[in-house]
C-alpha positions in Angstrom: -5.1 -3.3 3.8 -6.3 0.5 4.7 -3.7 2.2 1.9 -4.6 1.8 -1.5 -1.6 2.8 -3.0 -0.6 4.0 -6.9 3.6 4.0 -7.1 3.6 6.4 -10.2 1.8 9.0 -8.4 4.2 8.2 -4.9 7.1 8.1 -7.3 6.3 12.2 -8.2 5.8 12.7 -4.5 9.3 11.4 -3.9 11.1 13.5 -6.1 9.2 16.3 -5.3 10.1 15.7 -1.3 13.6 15.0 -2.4 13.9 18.3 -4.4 12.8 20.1 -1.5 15.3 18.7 1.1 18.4 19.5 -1.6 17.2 23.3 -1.1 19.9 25.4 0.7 19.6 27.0 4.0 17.2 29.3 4.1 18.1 33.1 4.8 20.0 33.1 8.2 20.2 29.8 8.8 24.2 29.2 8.4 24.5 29.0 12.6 23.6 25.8 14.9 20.8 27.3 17.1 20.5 26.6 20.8 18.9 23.7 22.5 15.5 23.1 22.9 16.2 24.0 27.0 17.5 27.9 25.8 14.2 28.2 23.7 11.7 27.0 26.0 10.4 24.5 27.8 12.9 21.0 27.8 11.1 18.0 26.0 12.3 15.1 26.8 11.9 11.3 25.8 9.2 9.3 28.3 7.6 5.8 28.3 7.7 3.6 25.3 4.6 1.5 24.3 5.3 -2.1 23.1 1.9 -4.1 21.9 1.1 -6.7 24.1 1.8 -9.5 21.3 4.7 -7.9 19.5 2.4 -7.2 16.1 2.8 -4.1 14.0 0.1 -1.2 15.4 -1.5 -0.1 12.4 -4.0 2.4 14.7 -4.0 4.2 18.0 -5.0 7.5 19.6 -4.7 8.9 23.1 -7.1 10.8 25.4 -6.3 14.4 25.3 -8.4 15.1 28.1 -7.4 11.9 30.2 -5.1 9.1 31.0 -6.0 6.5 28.6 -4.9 5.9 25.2 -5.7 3.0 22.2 -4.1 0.5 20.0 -4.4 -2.0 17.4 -2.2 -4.4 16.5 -2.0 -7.7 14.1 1.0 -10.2 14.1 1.5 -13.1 12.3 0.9 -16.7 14.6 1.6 -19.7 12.1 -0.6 -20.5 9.8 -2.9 -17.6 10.4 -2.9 -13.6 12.3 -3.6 -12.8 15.5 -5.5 -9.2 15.5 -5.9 -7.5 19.2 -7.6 -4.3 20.8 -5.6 -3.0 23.2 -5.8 -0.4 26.0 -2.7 1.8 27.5 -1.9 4.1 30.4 -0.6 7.3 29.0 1.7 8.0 31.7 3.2 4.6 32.1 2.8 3.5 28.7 2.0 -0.1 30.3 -1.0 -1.9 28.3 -3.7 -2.2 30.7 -5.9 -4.5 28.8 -6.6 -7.1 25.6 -10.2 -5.5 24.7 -10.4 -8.5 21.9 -8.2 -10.5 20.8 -9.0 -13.1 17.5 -7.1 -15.4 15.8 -8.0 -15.7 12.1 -6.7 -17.8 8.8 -5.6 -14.9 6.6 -5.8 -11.0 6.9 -9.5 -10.4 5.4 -10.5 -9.1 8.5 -8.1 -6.6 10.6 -8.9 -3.6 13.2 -7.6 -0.7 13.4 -8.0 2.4 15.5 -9.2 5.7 14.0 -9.6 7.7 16.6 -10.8 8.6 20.3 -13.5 11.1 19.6 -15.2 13.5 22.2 -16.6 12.2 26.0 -13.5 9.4 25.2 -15.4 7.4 22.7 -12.8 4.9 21.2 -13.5 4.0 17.2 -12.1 1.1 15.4 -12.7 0.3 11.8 -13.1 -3.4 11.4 -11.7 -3.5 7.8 -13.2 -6.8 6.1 -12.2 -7.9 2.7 -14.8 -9.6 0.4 -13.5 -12.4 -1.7 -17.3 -12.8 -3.8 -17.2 -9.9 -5.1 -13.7 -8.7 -4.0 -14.3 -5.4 -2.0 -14.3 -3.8 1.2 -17.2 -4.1 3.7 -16.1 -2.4 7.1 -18.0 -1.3 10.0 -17.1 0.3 13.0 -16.5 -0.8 17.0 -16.9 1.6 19.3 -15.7 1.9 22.8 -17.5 4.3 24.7 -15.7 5.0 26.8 -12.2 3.8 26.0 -12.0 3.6 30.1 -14.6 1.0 30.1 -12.3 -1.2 28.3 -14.7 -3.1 26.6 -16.7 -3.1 22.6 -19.8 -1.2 23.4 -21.5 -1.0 20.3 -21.3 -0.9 16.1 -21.7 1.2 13.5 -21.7 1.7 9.6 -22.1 4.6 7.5 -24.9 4.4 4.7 -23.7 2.4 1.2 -20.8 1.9 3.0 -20.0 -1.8 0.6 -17.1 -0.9 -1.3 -15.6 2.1 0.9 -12.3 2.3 2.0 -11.4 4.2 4.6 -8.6 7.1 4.4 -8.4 9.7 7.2 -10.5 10.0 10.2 -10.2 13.0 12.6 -9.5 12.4 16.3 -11.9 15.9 17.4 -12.3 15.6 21.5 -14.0 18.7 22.2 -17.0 17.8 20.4 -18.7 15.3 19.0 -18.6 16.4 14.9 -15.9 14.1 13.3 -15.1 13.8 9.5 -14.0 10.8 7.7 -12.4 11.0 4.3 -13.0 8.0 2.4 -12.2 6.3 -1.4 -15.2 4.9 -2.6 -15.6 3.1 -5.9 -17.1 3.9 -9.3 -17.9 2.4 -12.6 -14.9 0.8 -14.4 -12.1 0.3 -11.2 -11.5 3.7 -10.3 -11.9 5.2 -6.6 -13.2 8.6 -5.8 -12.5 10.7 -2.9 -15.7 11.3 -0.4 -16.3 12.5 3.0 -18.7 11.9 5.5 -19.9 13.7 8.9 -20.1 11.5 12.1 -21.7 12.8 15.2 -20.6 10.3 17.7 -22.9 11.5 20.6 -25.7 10.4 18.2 -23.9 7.7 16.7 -25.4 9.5 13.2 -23.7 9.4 10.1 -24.5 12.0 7.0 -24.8 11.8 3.9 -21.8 11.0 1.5 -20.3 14.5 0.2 -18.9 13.8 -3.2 -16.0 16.1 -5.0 -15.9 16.5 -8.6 -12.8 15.5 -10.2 -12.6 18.5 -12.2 -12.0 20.7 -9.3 -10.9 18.6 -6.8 -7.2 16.8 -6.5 -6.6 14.4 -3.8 -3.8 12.5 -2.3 -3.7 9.1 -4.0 -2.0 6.2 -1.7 -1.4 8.3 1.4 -4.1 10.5 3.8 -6.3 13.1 2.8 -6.6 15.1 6.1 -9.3 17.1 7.7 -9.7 19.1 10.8 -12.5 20.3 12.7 -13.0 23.4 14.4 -15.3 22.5 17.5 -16.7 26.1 18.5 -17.8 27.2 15.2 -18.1 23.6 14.3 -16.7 23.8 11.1 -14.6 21.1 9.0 -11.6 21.5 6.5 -10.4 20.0 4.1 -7.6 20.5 1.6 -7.5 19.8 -2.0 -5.3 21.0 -5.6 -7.6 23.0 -7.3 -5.7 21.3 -10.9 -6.9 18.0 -12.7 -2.5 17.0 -12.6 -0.7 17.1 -9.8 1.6 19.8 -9.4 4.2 20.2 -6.4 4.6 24.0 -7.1 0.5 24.5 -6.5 -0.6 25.6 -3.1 -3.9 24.3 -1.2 -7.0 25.4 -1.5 -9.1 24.6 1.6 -12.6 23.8 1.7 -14.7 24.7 4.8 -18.1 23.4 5.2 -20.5 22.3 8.0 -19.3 19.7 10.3 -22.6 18.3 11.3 -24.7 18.8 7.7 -21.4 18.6 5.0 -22.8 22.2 3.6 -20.3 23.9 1.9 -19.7 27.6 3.6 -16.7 29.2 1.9 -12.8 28.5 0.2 -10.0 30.2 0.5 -6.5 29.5 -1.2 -3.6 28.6 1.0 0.3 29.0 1.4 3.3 26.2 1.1 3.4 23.4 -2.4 1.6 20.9 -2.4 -1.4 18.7 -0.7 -1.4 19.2 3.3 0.4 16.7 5.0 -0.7 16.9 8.6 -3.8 19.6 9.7 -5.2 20.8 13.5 -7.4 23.5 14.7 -7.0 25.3 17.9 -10.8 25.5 18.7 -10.2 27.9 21.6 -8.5 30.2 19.0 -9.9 29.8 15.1 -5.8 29.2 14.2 -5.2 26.6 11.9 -2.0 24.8 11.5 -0.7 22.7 8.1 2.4 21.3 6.5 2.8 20.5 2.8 4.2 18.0 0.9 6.0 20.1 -2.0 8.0 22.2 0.6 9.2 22.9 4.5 6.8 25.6 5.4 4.5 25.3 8.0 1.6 27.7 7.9 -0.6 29.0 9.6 -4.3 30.6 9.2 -7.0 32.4 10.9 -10.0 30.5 9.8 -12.6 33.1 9.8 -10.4 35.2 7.2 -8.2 32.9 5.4 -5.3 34.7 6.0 -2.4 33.0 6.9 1.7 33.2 7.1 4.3 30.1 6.3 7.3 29.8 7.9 10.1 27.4 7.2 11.4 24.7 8.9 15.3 25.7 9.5 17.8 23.3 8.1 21.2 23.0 10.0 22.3 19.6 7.9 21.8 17.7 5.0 19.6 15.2 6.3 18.2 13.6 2.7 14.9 13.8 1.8 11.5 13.6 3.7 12.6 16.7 5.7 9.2 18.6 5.3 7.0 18.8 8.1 4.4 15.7 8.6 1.7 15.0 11.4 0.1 18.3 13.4 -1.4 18.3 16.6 -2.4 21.5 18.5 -2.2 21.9 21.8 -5.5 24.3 22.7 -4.1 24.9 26.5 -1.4 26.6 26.2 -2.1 27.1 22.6 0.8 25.7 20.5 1.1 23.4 17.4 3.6 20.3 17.5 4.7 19.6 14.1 6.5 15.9 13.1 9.5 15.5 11.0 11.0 12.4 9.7 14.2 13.2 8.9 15.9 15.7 11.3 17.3 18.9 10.0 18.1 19.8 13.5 20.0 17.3 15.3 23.8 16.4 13.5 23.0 12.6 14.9 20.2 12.6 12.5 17.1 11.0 13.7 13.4 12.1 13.7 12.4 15.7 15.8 9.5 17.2 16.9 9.1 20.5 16.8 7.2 23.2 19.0 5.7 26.7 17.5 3.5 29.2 19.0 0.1 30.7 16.6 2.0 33.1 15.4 4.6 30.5 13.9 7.7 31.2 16.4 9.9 28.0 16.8 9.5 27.3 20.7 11.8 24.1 21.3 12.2 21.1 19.2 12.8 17.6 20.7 14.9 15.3 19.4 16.0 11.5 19.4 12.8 10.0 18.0 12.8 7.7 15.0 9.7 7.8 13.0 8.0 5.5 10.8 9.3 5.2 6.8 7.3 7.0 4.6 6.6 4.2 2.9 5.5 1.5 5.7 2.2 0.4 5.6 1.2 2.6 8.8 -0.2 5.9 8.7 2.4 8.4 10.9 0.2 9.9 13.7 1.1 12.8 16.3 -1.4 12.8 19.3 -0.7 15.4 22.8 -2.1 15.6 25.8 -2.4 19.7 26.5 -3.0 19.2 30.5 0.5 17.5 31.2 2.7 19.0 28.2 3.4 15.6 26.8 2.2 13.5 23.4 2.7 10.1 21.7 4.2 9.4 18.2 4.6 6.4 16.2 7.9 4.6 16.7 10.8 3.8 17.5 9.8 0.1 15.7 6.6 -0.9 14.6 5.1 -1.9 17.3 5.8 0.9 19.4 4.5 4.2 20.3 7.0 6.7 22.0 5.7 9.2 24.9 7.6 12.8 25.3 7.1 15.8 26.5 7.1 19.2 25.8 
């Protein structure tokens, strides 16, 4: 129910995506490099998380501070669905607890897990589908905290009938989140918003609204944000052209986390509309993938300059070979990067792949198998800096798998 999907537009992402993965190797690239072990540090495959009821999880997050971690899952049960909140140990991946679970006649209602914020404060969108008039109506549970195991509280932004929505970021270090949202206009269509949450207040802001004309968003798929908790600044990314082109870089947007003012732009590296952001707070870095390409790049915020690098190709593993999901580890400052299809390992599979600030490949860890682009749930990348390890979607739907790095 979250996506709302257009297949012409994800028809020109495909062949964009599949152009890119029929590149050759890029300069130097002709040998098999070492193992993850020579580089670095050995990741290895951990725990795997199954949902309690065996439903698809369409949301989850982790605690990057703590042990706990998130999930939402739905399966069908006869006639009807059964929807359930559900709480995991990070390190055993066991499910500690059913926070809720409902049974329900059809799919109007389903919740799903955006994010565990800062001081561990667990949000779920409870997406609701009107049938009189046919539109969304969602609010928000929150779990504060997630270790409490239990609904604490609700919330909704302001005009919020008719949103749907998109991307919400998962910022622990503070309490400044930004949710990208479609909201409807006149005549059918859906625009792209954004809206500033402080969860410590439970305070939205005010919608911030992007005019067509200068903005380009990601139609049918996530349009990502990050937020920079020491400056406490937000980002955003956007194609600066009323078509989409795959051969146009980013152009990111920086604004006021906690008021939505606009600060300053700068134009960015790589093709395409980012496909996976993160901040390293400690830092000012920046971390992004495209679609249109395999760079990953990477950007002091205060200046806007940046470098990509590419992601090295050592088989012909198809398309969907860019880089996906981001997450930054602000320890021992790295970014972990997501890729469907491996262009590392010869067995083929899904990889994850380690790189320092300055974009030098660390280790990459293979033997995962990642969601289909095209499944109905949103790929996610989540790490826990203070133990090296992380959670991705997969190896089936409703699983998560642990590793470390």
């Amino acid at each position: 129910m979250r996506c709302i999907t257009q297949p012409a537009y994800a028809a020109v992402l495909v062949a964009a995506l599949a152009a890119c993965s029929a590149a050759g190797l890029p300069p130097g690239s002709s040998a098999s490099p070492n193992r993850a072990s020579a580089l670095g540090h050995a990741g290895i495959l951990g725990p795997v998380v199954t949902s309690q009821f065996g439903g698809d999880i369409f949301g989850w997050d982790i605690d990057q501070n703590g042990s706990d971690g998130l999930i939402t899952e739905t399966v069908t049960e006869g006639a009807g669905v059964v929807n359930a909140i559900e709480t995991f140990d990070e390190t055993t991946g066991k499910i500690t607890r059913v926070v809720q679970k409902r049974k329900r006649v059809n799919g109007n209602v389903e919740p799903v897990v955006d994010a565990i914020s800062g001081n561990d404060v667990g949000i779920v969108d409870v997406e609701r589908l009107e049938t009189k008039p046919f539109e969304r109506n969602d609010y928000f549970d929150l779990m504060n905290p997630v270790t409490g195991e239990k609904i604490t509280g609700r919330s909704k932004p302001r005009n919020a009938l008719g949103i749907v929505p998109n991307f919400f970021t998962n910022n622990q270090a503070s309490a400044n989140q930004i949710m990208m949202a479609l909201y409807p206009e006149k005549g059918g269509d859906y625009r792209v918003g954004l809206y500033t949450y402080d969860t410590a207040a439970n305070a939205w802001g005010k919608r911030q609204q992007f005019s067509t004309r200068r903005f380009l968003f990601q139609t049918g798929f996530p349009n990502y944000a990050a937020v920079d908790a020491t400056t406490k600044e937000a980002v955003i990314g956007y194609l600066g052209r009323p078509r989409y082109n795959p051969h146009e870089s980013p152009t990111f947007y920086i604004m006021d986390a906690a008021t939505g003012k606009h600060l300053r732009s700068f134009y960015g590296l790589g093709y395409g509309f980012p496909n996976g952001m993160a901040i390293d707070p400690t830092t000012g870095v920046m971390c992004t993938t495209t679609t249109g390409d395999m760079d990953v790049e990477f950007y002091e915020l205060a200046t806007g300059k940046g470098k990509a690098v590419q992601i090295p190709r050592y088989n012909s593993a198809g398309a969907l070979t860019n880089g996906a999901a981001v997450a930054a580890d602000p320890v021992n400052h790295l970014f972990l990067v997501a890729q469907r299809n491996s262009t590392f390992s010869p067995s083929g599979g899904s990889t994850v792949i380690v790189y320092d600030e300055r974009g030098k490949l660390i280790e990459y860890i293979d033997g995962f198998n990642f969601l289909n682009q095209f499944t109905p749930v949103v790929p996610h990348l989540a790490v826990n800096p203070s133990n090296r390890t992380g959670y991705v979607n997969g190896p089936n739907l409703n699983q998560l798998q642990e590793f470390s790095y």
